[in-house]
N, C-alpha and C positions, 0 to 999 in steps of 0.2 A: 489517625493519629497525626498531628501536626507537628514539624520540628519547629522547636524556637530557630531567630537568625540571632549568632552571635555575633554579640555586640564589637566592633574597634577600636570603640573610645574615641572622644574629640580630638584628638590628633589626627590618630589613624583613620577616621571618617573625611579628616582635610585633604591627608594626603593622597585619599583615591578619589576626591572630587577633585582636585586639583587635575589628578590623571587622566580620569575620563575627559576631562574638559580640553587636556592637550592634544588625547586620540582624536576627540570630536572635529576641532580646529584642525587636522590633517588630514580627516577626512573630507570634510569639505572645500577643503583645498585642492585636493586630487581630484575629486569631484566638479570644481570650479576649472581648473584646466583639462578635464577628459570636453566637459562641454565646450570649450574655445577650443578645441581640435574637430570637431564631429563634421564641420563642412571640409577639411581635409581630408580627413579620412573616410568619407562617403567619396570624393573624389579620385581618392587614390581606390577604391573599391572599384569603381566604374572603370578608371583604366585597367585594374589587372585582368578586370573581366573580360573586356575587350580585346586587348592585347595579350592578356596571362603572363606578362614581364613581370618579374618584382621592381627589377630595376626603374622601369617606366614609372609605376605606381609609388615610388620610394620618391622619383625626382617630381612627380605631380603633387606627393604631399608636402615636400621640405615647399616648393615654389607656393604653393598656395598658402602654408602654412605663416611663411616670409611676408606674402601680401597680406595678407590678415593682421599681420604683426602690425605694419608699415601702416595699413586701413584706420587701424585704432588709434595711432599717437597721431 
């Protein structure tokens, strides 16, 4: 037995393609900066390993993260 999908009408069809489209946009955005952090935070993984500081691995990611900032403009 198959269920129909109720229908929302041309409004209500805009307003949740509208929606999904703003989820969309913020997920790839979060997405866009998880990726511009990954060589910090592969860095700061190496130091805590090392060291097992948080601290240490805290000041390895702000510093590289800074240079990376500074790299790009």
């Amino acid at each position: 037995m198959v269920l129909p999908i109720p229908s929302i009408g041309s409004g209500g069809e805009l307003i949740v393609f509208l929606v999904l489209v703003i989820i969309g946009v913020i997920i790839i955005m979060l997405l866009a900066t998880v990726i511009h952090f990954i060589i910090p935070i592969i860095a700061a993984a190496i130091i805590w390993f090392l060291t097992g500081s948080l601290l240490y691995a805290g000041i390895a990611f702000l510093v590289i993260a800074i240079i990376q900032l500074l790299a790009r403009r």
